[in-house]
C-alpha positions in Angstrom: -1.2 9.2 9.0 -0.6 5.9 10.9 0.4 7.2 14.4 1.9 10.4 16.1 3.5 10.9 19.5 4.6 14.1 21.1 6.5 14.7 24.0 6.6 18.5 25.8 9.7 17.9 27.8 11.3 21.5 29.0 14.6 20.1 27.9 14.2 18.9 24.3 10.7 18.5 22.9 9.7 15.6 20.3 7.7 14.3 18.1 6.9 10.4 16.5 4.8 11.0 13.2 4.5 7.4 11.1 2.9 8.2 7.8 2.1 5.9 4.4 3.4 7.7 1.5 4.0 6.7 -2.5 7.4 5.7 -3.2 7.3 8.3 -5.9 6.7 10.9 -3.2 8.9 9.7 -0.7 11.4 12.7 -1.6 9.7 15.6 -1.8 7.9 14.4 1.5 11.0 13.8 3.3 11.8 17.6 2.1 9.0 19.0 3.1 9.1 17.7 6.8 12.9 18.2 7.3 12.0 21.9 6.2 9.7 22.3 8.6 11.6 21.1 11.8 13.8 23.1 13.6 16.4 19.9 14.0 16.5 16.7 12.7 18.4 14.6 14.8 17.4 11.1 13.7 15.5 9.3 11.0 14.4 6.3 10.5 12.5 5.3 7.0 11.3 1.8 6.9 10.1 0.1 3.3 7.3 -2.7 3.0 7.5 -5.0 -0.2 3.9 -5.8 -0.9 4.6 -7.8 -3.9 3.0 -10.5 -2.6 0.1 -8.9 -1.5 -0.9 -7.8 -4.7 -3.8 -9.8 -6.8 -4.4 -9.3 -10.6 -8.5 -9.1 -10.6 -8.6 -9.2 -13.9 -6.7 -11.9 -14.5 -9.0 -13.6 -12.4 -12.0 -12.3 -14.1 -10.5 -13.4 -17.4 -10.3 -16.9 -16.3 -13.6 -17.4 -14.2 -15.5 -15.8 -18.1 -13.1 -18.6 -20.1 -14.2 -21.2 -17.7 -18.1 -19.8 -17.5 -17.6 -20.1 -21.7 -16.2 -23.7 -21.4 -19.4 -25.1 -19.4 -21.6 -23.3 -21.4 -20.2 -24.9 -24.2 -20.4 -28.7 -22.5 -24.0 -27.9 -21.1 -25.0 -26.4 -24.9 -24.1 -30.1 -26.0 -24.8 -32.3 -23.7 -27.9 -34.3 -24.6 -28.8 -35.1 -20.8 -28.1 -33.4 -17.7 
């Protein structure tokens, strides 16, 4: 859960609830919620692309052990340092 808000007005009680879910869960979520309220009178779903965001670690490991190999190699034959 990211945030919640309730409100106890006497003429028509809400709640905020803003929570992270997996895409592939995103439906049976939305189910589950909608079955527990009494009325839904609005919704609002909001998506984040976080392509960019992501970072392939092993692709970076891959290339820091083929450069580690590659100055092993130079060092292995240099003749002074």
């Amino acid at each position: 859960m990211v945030s919640s808000a309730l409100s106890r007005t006497e003429e028509a009680p809400f709640a905020t609830v803003v929570i992270r879910i997996p895409a592939d869960k995103l439906k049976d979520t939305l189910s589950y919620f909608r079955g527990l309220a009494v009325k839904v009178s609005s919704e609002n779903i909001i998506g984040t692309d976080v392509t960019d965001q992501y970072v392939d670690i092993q692709a970076h490991l891959d290339t820091l052990n083929l450069t580690k190999k590659k100055f092993e190699s130079i060092l292995n034959s240099a003749t002074a340092v």
